[in-house]
N, CA and C atoms as an extended XYZ file, in Angstrom:
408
Properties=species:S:1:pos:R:3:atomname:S:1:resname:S:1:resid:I:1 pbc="F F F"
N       175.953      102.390       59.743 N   UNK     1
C       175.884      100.951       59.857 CA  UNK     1
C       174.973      100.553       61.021 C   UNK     1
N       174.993      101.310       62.249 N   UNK     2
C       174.211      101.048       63.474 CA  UNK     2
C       172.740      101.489       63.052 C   UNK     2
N       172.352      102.281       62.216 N   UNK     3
C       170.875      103.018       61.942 CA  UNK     3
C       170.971      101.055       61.177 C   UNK     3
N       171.395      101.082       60.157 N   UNK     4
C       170.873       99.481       59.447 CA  UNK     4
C       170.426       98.063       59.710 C   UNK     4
N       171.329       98.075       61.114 N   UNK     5
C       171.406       97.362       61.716 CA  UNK     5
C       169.809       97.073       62.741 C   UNK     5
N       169.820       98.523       63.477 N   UNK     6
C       168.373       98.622       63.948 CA  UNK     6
C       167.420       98.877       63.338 C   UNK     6
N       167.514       99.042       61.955 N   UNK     7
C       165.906       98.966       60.876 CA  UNK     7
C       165.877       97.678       60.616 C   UNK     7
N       166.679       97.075       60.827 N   UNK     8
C       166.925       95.707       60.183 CA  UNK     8
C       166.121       94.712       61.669 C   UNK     8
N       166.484       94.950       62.497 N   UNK     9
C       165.872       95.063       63.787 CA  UNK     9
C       164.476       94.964       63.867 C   UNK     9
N       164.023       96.193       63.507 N   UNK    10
C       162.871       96.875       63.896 CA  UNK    10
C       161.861       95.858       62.594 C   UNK    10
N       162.108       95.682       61.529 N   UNK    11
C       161.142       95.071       60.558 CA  UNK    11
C       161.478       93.594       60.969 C   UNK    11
N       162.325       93.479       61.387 N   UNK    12
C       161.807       91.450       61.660 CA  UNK    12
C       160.978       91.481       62.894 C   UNK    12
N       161.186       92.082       64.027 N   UNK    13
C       160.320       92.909       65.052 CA  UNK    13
C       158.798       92.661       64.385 C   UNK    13
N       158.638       93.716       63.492 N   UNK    14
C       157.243       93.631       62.822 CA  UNK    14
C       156.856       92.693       61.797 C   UNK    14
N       157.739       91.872       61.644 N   UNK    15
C       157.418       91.119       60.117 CA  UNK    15
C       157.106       89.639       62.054 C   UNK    15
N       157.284       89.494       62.352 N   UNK    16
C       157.127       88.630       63.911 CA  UNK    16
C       156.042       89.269       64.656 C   UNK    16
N       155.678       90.091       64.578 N   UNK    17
C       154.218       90.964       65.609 CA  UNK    17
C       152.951       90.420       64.160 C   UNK    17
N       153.515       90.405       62.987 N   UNK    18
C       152.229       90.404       62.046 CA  UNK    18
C       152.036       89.043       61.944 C   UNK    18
N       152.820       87.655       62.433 N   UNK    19
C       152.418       86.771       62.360 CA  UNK    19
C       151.357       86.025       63.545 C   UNK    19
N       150.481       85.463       62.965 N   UNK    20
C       149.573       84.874       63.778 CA  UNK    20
C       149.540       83.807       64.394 C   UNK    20
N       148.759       83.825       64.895 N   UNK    21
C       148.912       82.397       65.982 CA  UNK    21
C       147.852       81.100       65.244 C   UNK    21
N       147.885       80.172       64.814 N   UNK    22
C       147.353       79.792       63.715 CA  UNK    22
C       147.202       78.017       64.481 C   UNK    22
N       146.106       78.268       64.727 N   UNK    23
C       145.285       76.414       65.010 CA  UNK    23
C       144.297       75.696       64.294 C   UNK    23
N       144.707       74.541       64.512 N   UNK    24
C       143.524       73.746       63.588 CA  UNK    24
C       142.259       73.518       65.184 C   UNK    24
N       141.336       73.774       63.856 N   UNK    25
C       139.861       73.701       64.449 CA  UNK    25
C       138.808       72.797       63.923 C   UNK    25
N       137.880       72.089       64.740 N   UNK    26
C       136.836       71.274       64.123 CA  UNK    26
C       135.568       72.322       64.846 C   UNK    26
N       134.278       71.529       63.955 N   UNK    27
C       133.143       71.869       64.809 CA  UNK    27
C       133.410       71.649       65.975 C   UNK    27
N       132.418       72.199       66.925 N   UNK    28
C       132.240       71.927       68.479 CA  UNK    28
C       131.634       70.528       68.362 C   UNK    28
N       131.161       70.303       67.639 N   UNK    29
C       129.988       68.676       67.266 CA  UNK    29
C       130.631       67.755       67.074 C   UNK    29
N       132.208       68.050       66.701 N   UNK    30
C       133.066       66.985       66.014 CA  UNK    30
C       133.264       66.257       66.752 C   UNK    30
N       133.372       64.872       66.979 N   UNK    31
C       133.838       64.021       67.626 CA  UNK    31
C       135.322       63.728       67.659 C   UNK    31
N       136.579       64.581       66.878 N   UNK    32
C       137.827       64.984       66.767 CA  UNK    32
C       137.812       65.952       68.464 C   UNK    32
N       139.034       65.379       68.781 N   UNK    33
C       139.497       66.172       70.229 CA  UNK    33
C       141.019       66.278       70.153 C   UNK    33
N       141.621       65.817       69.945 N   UNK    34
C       142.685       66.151       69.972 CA  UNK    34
C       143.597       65.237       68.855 C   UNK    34
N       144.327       66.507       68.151 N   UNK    35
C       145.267       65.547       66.902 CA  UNK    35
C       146.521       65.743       67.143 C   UNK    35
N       147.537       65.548       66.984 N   UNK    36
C       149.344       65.456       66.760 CA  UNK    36
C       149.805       66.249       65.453 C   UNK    36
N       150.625       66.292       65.702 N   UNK    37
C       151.394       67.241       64.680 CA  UNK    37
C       151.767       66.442       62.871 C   UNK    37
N       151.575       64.819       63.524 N   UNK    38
C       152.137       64.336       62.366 CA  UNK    38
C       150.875       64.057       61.340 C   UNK    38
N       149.740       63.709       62.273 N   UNK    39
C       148.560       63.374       61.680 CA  UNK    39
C       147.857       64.422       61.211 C   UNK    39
N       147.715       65.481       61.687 N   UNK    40
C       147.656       66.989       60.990 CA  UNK    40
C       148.520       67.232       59.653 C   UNK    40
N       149.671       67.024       59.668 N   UNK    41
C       150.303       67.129       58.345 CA  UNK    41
C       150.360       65.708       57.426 C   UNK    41
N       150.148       65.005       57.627 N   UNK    42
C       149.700       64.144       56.540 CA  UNK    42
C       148.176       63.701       56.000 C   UNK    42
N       147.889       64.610       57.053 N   UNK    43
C       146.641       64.773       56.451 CA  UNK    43
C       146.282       66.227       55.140 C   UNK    43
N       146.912       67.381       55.261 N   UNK    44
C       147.021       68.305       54.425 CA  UNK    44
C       148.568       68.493       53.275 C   UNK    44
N       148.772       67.223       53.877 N   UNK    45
C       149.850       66.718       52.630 CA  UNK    45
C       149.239       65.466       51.267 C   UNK    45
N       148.370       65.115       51.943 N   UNK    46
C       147.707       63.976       51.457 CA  UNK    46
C       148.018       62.540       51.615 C   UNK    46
N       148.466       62.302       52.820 N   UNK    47
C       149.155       61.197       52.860 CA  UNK    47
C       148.044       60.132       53.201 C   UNK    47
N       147.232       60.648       54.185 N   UNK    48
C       145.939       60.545       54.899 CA  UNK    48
C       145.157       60.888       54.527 C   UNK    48
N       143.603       60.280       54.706 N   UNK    49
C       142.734       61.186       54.488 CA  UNK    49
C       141.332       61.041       55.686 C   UNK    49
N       141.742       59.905       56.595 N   UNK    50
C       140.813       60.206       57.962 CA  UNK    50
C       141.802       60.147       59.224 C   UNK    50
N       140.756       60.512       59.993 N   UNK    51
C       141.610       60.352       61.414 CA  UNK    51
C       141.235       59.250       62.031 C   UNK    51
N       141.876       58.341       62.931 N   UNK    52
C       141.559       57.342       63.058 CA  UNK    52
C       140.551       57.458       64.416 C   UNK    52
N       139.332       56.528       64.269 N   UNK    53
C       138.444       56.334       65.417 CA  UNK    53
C       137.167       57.525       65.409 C   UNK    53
N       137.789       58.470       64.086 N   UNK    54
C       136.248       59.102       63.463 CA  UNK    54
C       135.889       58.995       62.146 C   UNK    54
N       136.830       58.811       61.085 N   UNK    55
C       136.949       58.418       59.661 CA  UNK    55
C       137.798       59.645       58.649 C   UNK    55
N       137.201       59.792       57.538 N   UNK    56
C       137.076       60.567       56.596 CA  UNK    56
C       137.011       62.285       57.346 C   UNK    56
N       137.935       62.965       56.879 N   UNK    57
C       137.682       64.238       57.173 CA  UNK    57
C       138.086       64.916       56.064 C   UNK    57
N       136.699       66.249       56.174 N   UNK    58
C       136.904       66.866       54.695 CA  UNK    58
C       137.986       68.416       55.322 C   UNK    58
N       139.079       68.446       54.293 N   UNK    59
C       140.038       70.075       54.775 CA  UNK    59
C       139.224       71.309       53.806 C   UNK    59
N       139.901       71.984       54.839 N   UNK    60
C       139.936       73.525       54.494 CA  UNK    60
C       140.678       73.964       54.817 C   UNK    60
N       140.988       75.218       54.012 N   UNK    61
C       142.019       76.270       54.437 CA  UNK    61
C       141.842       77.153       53.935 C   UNK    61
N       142.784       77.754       54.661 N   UNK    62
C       143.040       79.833       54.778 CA  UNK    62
C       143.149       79.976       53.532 C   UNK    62
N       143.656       81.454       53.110 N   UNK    63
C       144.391       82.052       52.136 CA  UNK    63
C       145.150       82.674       52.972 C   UNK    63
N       146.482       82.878       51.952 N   UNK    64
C       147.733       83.828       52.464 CA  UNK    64
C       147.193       85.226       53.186 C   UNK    64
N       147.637       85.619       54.151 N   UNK    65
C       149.394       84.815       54.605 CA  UNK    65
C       149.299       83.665       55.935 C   UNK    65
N       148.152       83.756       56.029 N   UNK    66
C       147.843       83.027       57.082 CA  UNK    66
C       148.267       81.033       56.932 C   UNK    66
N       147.768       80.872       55.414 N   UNK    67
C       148.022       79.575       54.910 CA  UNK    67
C       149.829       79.662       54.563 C   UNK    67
N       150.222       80.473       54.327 N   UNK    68
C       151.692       79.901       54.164 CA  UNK    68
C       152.469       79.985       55.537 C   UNK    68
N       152.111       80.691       56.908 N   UNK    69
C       151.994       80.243       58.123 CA  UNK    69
C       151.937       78.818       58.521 C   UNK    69
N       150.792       78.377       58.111 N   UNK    70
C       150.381       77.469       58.877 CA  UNK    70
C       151.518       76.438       57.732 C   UNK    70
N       151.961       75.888       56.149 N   UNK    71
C       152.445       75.286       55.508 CA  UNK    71
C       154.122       75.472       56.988 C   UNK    71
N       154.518       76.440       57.217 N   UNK    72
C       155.854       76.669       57.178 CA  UNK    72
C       155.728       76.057       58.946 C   UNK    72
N       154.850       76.445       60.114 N   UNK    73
C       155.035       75.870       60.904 CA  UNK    73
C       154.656       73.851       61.253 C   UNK    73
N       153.193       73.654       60.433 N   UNK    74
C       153.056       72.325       60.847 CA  UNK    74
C       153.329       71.467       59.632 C   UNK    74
N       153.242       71.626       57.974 N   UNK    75
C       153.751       70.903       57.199 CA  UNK    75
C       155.440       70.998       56.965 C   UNK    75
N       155.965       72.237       57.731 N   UNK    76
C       157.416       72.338       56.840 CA  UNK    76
C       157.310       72.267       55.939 C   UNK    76
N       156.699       72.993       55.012 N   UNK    77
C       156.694       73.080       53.584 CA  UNK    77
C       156.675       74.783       53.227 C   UNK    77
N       156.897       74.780       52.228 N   UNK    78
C       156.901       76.305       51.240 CA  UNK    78
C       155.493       76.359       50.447 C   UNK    78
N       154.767       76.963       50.391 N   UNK    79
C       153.724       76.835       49.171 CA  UNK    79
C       153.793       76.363       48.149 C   UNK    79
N       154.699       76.323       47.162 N   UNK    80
C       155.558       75.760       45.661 CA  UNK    80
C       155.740       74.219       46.304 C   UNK    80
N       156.076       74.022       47.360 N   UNK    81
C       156.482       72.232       47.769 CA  UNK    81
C       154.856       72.162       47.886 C   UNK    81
N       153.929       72.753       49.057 N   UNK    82
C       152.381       71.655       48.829 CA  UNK    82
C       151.768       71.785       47.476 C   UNK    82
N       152.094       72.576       46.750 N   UNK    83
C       151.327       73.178       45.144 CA  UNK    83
C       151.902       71.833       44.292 C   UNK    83
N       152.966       71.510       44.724 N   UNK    84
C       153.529       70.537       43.651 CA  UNK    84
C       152.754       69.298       44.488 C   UNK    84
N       152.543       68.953       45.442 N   UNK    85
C       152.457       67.606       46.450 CA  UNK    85
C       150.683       67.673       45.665 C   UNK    85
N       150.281       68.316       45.764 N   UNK    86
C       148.594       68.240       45.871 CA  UNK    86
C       148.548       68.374       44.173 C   UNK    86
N       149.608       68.812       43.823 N   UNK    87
C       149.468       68.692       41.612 CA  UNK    87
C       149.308       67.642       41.598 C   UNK    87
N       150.483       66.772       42.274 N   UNK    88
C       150.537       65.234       41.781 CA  UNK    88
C       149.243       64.614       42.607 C   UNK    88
N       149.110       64.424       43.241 N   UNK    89
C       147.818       63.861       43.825 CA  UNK    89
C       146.310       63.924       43.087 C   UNK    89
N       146.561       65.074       42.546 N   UNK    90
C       145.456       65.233       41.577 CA  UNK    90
C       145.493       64.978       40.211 C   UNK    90
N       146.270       65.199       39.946 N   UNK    91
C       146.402       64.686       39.015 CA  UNK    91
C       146.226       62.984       38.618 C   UNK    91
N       146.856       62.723       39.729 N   UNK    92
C       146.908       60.793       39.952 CA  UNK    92
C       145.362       60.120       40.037 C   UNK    92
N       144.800       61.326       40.787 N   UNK    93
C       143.274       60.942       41.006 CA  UNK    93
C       143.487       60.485       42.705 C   UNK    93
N       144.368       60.372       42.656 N   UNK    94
C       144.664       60.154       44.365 CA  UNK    94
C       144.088       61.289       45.643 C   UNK    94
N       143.927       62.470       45.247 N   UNK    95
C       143.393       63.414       46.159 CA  UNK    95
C       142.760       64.261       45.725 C   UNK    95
N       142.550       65.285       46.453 N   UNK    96
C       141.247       66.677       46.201 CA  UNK    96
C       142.330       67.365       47.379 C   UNK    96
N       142.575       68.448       46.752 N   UNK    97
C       143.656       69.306       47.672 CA  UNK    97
C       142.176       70.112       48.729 C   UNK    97
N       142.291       70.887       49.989 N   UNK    98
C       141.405       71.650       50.628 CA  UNK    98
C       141.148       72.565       50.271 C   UNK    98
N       139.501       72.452       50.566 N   UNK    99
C       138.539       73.664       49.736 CA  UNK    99
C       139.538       74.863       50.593 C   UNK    99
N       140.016       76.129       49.387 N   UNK   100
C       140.630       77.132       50.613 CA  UNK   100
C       139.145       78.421       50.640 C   UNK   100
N       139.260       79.081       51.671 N   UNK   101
C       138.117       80.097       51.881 CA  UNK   101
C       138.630       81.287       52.160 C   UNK   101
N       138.234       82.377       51.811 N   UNK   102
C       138.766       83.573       52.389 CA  UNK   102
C       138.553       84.046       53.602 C   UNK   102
N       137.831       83.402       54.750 N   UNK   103
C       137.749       84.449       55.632 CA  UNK   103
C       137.709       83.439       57.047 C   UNK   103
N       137.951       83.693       57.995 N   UNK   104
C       137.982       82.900       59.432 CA  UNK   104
C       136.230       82.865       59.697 C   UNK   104
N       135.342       83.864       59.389 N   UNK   105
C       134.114       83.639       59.249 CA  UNK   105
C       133.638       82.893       58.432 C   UNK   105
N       133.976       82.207       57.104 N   UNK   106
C       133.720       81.802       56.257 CA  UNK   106
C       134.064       80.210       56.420 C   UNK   106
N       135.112       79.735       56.949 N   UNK   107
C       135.505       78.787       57.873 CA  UNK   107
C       134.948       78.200       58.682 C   UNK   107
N       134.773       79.146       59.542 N   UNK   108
C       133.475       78.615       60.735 CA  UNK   108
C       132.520       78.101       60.015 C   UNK   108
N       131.744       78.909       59.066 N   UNK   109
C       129.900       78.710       58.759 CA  UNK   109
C       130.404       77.144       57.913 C   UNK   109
N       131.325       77.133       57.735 N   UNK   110
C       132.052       75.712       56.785 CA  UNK   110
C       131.825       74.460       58.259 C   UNK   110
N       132.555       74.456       59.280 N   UNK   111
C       132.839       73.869       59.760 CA  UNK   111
C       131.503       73.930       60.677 C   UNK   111
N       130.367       74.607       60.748 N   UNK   112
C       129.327       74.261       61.641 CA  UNK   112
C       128.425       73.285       60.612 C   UNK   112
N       128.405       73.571       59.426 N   UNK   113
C       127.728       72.863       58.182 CA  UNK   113
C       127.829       71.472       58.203 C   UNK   113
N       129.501       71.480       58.728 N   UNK   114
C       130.040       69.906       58.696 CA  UNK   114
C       130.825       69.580       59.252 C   UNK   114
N       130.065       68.527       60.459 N   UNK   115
C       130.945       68.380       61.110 CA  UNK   115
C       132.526       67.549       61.366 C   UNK   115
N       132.398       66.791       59.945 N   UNK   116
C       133.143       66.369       59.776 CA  UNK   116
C       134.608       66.550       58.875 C   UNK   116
N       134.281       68.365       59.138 N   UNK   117
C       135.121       69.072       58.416 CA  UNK   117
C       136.230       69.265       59.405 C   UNK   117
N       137.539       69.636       58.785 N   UNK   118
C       138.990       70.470       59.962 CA  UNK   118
C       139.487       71.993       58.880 C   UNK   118
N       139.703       72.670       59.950 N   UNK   119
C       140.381       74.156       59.026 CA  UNK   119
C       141.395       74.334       59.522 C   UNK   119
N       142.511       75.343       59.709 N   UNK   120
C       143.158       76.632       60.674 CA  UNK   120
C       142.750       77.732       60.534 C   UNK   120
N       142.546       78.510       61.510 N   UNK   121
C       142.412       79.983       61.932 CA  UNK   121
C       143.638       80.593       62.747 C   UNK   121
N       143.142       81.849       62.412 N   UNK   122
C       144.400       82.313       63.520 CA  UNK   122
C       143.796       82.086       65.195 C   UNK   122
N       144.170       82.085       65.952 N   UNK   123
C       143.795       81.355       67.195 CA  UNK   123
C       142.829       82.579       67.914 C   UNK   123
N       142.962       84.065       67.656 N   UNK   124
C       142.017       85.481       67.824 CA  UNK   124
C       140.738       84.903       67.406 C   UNK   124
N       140.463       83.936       66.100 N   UNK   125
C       139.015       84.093       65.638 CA  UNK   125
C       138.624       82.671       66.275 C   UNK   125
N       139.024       82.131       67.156 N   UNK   126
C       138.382       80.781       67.851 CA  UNK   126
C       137.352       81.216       68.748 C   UNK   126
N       136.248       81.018       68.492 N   UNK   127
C       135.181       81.010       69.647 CA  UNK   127
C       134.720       79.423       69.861 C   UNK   127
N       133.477       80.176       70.537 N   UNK   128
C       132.439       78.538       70.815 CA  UNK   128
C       131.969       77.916       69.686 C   UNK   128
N       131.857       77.625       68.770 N   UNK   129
C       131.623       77.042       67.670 CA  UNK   129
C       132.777       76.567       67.168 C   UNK   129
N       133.743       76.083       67.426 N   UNK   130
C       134.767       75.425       67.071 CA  UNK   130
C       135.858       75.150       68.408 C   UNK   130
N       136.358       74.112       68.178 N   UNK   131
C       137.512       73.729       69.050 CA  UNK   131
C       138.467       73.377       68.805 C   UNK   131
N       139.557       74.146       69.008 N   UNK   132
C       141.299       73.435       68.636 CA  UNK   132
C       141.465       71.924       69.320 C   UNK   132
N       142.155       71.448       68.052 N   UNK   133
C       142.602       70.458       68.218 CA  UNK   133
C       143.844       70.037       67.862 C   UNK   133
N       144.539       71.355       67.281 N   UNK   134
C       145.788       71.430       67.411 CA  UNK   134
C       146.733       72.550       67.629 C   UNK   134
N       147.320       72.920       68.051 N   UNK   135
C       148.329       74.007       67.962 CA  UNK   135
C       150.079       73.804       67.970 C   UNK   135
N       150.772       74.467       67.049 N   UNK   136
C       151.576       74.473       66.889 CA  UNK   136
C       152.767       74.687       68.358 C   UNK   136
């Protein structure tokens, strides 16, 4: 029972070391400096679709596991809850869910293109070409 107990241990241990540290980022060009937690998630909920005092901002995002990270810490959501939120939106004609990209490099070359783009990365792939503007 004590060996179960400490495997049981040891993999949330590692299932917690494999999670990342995960921020939203704009260009360095962006005129975005700093966002809130609520305006970040209604914005990748679709509630929103600019920030106020720069306009219109186009999303992006990760792919798993990094994107169901970022759903579970700043939307509180499950993947199946934003999959359904962004069905209906599109469906309605009301939204365009975020272009997702595979790679934190792929992100960047996104977000230097435009500056009026926002992503998350894990917070390891932030350099000078982008700046957090949010963290969890």
């Amino acid at each position: 029972m004590k060996q179960i107990a400490m495997c049981a241990a040891l993999a949330m241990g590692a299932a917690l070391a494999a999670q990342a540290d995960v921020v939203v980022v704009v260009s360095a060009k962006s005129g975005v400096s700093k966002l809130e937690k609520g305006l970040v998630a209604d914005l990748y909920l679709g509630t929103t679709k600019e920030v106020p005092g720069v306009g219109a901002v186009q999303l992006l995002a990760s792919a798993p596991p990094l994107r169901d990270e970022f759903y579970a810490k700043v939307l509180t959501k499950d993947p199946s809850q934003v999959k359904a939120i962004w069905s209906r939106l599109i469906f309605s004609g009301k939204g365009q869910a975020p272009r997702e990209l595979g790679s934190a490099a792929d992100l960047k070359a996104a977000l230097a293109a435009n500056p009026s783009a926002m992503a998350y990365i894990d917070k390891a792939d932030v350099d000078a070409n982008v700046k957090v503007v949010f963290a969890p």
